[in-house]
C-alpha positions in Angstrom: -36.5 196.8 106.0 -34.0 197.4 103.2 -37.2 197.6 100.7 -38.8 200.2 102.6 -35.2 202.1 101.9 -35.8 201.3 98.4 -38.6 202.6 97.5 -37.9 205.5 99.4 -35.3 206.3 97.6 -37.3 205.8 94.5 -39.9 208.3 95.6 -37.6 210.8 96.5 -35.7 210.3 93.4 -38.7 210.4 91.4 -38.9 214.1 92.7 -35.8 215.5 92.4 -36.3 215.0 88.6 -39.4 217.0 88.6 -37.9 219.8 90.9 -34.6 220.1 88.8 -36.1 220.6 85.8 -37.8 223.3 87.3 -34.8 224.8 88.0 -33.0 224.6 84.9 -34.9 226.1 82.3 -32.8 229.0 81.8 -29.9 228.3 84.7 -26.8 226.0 83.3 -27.1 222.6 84.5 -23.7 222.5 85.6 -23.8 225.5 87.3 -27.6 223.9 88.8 -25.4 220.5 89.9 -22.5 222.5 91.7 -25.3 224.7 93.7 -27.4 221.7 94.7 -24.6 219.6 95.6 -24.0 222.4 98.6 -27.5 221.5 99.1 -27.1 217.6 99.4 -23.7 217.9 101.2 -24.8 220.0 104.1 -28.1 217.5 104.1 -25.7 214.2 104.2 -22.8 215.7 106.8 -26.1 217.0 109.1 -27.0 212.9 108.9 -23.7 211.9 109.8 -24.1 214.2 113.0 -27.5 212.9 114.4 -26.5 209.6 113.6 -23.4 210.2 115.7 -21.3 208.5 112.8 -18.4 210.8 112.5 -16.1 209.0 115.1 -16.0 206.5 113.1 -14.5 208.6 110.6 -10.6 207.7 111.7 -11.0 203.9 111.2 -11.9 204.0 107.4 -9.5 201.8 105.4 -7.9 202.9 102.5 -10.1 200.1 100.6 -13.2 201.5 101.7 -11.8 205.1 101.2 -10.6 204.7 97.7 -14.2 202.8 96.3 -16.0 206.0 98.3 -14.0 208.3 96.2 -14.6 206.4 92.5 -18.0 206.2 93.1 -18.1 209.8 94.1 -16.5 210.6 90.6 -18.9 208.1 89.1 -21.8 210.4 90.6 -20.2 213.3 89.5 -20.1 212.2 86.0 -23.8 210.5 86.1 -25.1 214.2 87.4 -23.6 216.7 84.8 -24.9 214.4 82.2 -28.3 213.7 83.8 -29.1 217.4 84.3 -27.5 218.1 81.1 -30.1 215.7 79.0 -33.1 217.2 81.7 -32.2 220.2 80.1 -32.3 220.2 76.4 -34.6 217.0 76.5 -38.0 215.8 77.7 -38.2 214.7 81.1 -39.8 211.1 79.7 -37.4 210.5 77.5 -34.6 211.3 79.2 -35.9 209.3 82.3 -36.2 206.0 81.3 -33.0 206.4 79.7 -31.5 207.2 82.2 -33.1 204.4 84.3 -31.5 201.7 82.1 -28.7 201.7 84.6 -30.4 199.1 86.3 -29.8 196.1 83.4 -26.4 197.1 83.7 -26.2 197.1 87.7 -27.9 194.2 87.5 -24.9 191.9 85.5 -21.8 194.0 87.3 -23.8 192.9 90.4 -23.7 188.9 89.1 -20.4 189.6 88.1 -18.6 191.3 91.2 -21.0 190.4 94.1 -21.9 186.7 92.7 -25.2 187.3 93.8 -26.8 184.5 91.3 -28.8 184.3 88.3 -31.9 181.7 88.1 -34.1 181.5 84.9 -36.7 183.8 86.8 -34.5 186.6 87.2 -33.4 186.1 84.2 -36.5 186.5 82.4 -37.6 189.8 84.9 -34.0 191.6 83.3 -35.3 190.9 79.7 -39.3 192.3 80.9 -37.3 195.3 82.3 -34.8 195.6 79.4 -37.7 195.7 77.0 -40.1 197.8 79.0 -37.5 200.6 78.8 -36.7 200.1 74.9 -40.4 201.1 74.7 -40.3 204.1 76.7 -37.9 205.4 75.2 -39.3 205.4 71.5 -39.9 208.4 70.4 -43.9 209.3 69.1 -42.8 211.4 66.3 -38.6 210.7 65.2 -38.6 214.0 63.1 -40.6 215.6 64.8 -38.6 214.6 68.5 -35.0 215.4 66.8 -35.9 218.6 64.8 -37.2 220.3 68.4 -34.5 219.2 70.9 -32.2 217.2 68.7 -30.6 214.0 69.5 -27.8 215.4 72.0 -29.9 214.2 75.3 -30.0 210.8 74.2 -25.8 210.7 74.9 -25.8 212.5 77.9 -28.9 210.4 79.2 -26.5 206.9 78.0 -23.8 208.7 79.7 -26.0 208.9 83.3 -27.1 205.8 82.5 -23.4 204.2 82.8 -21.9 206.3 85.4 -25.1 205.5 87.4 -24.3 201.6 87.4 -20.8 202.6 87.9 -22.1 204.5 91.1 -24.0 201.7 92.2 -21.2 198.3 92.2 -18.6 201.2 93.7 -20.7 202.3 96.4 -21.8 198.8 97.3 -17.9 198.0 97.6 -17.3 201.1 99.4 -20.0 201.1 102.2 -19.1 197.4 103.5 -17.0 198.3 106.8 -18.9 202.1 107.2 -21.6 203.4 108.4 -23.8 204.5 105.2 -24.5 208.1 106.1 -21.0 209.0 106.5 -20.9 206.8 103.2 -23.1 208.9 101.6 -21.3 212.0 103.0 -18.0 211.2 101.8 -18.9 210.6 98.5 -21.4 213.9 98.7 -17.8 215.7 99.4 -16.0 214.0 96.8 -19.4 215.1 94.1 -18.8 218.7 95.5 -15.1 219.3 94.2 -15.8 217.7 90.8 -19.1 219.5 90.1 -17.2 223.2 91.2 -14.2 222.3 89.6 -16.6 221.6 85.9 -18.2 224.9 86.8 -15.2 227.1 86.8 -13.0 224.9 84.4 -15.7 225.6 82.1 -15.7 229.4 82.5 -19.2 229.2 83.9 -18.5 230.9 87.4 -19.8 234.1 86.5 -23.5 232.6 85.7 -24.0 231.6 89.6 -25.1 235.6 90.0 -28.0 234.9 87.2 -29.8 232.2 88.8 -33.2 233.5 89.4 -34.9 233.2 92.9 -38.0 230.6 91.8 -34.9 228.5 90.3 -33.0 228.9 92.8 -35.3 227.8 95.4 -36.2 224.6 93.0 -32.7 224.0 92.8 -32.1 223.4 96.4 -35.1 221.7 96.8 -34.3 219.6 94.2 -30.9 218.9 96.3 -32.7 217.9 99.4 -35.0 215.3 97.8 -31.7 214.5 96.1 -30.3 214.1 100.0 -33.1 212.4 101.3 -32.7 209.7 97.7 -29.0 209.3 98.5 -29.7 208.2 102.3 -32.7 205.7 101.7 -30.7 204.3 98.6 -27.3 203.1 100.4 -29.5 202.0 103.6 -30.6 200.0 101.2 -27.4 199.0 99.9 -26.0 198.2 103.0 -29.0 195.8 104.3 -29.8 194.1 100.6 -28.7 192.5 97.3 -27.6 195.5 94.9 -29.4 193.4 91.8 -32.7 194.3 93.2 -31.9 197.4 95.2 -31.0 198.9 91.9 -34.4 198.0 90.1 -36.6 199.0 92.5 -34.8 202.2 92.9 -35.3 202.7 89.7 -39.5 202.7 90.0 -38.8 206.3 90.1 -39.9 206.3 87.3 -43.5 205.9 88.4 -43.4 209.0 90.1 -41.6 210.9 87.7 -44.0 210.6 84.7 -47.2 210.9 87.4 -45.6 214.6 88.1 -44.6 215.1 84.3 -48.1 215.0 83.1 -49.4 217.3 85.9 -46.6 219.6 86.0 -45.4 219.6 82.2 -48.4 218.3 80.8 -46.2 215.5 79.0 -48.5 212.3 78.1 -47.5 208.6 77.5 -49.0 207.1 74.1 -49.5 203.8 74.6 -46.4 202.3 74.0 -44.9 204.2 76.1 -47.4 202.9 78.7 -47.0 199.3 77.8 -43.1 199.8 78.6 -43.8 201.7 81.8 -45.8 198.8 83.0 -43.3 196.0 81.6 -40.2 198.3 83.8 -42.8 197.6 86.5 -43.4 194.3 86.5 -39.7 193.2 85.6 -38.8 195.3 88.7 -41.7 194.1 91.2 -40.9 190.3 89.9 -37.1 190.9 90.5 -38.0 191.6 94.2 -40.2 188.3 94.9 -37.9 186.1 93.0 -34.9 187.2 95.4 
């Protein structure tokens, strides 16, 4: 069962790039985050109610509380710098950069969880290490860094390590509650920090610009976001967090399928062999659990 969360989260993941690129062309992606975290939050506390899971709100331990909040900040962080590199660079760069979270998950998740490392696995994290090193190679250097510069690159590393952050901190966090009002918790916690950026930053005043067509991506952007969140820590909760974290990361799949039809951005074919090694790495990290 915890697969079928996976890859739903994947899917809807896969989206919500699509959708908030959309929606940032000309709105601020921090000003984009703190609006579709209202999004994600009222989508995550609505969960908590169907699922009847607020009574067991009183009974949280400190523990649990305290790894809920980190990896709420560790969120935070991985969003402002995700939407930040969406914005300023392509959506297939900045991707699979992005996605290079999961090595690191991968050997916090050996590390923290103990969760073991055979030969197999070990060969499926260098397919998927090397699969993403060609993705991310740019067809034309001067041409890529004289159009958009090299300033996505850091914000995509910076998502990238907040992201695994997010991922060992959440696992710690969810063990003794319920993983909607997990996922609600730390939605609340991603709330504060994304409005507190927007007005720290002076950048209140821009919420009045956003247009209605980005606007309305925005949000939808923050419901596929919502739907991500939900499958993913489902998933969390029922399976190992080394190959949750990879097959979440297929995502990947379904944001370059939209990219081309939507941006009309193509893969040469390096870029394709790297987006089938991520593939592979990831489906061969599943049967070798």
């Amino acid at each position: 069962m915890w697969l079928l969360y996976a890859a739903g989260s994947a899917f809807f993941a896969g989206v919500t790039s699509i959708l908030a690129k959309c929606g940032i062309k000309k709105t601020d992606s921090t000003v984009a985050t703190a609006v579709r975290t209202i999004v994600v939050l009222i989508f995550a506390w609505g969960m908590v109610f169907l699922a009847g899971s607020q009574d067991q709100i009183p009974g949280i331990s400190s523990k649990t509380l305290l790894f809920l909040i980190l990896s709420g900040l560790a969120t935070g962080a991985s969003w402002l710098c995700y939407f930040k590199a969406l914005q300023i660079g392509d959506v297939n760069k900045v991707v699979p950069v992005d996605k290079s979270s999961t090595v690191l998950t991968i050997i916090l998740a050996l590390i923290f969880f103990h969760e073991g490392l055979r030969p197999g696995k070990a060969a499926a994290i260098l397919v998927i290490t090397a699969g993403i090193y060609l993705m991310i190679q740019k067809k034309d250097t001067g041409e890529a860094i004289e159009k958009n510069g090299i300033g996505w690159f850091w914000y995509a590393c910076g998502s990238a390590v907040f992201a695994s952050l997010t991922s060992i901190l959440g696992k710690i966090g969810i063990n003794g509650v319920e993983s909607n009002l997990g996922t609600a918790i730390r939605t609340t916690v991603v709330l504060v920090m994304a409005w507190v950026m927007v007005f720290v930053t002076g950048k209140g005043k821009e919420i009045k610009n956003i247009s209605r067509k980005e606007g309305m991506f925005i949000c939808c952007s923050g419901l596929a976001t919502g739907a991500s969140w939900l499958c993913y820590y489902h998933a969390l909760q029922l399976g190992p967090a080394s190959v949750v974290a990879p097959v979440d990361k297929l995502s990947v799949l379904v944001t370059v399928a939209f990219s081309y039809f939507v941006f009309g951005e193509k893969l040469n074919k390096k870029e394709a062999l790297g987006l089938f090694l991520l593939t592979a790495g990831t489906v061969a990290m599943v049967f070798l659990l």
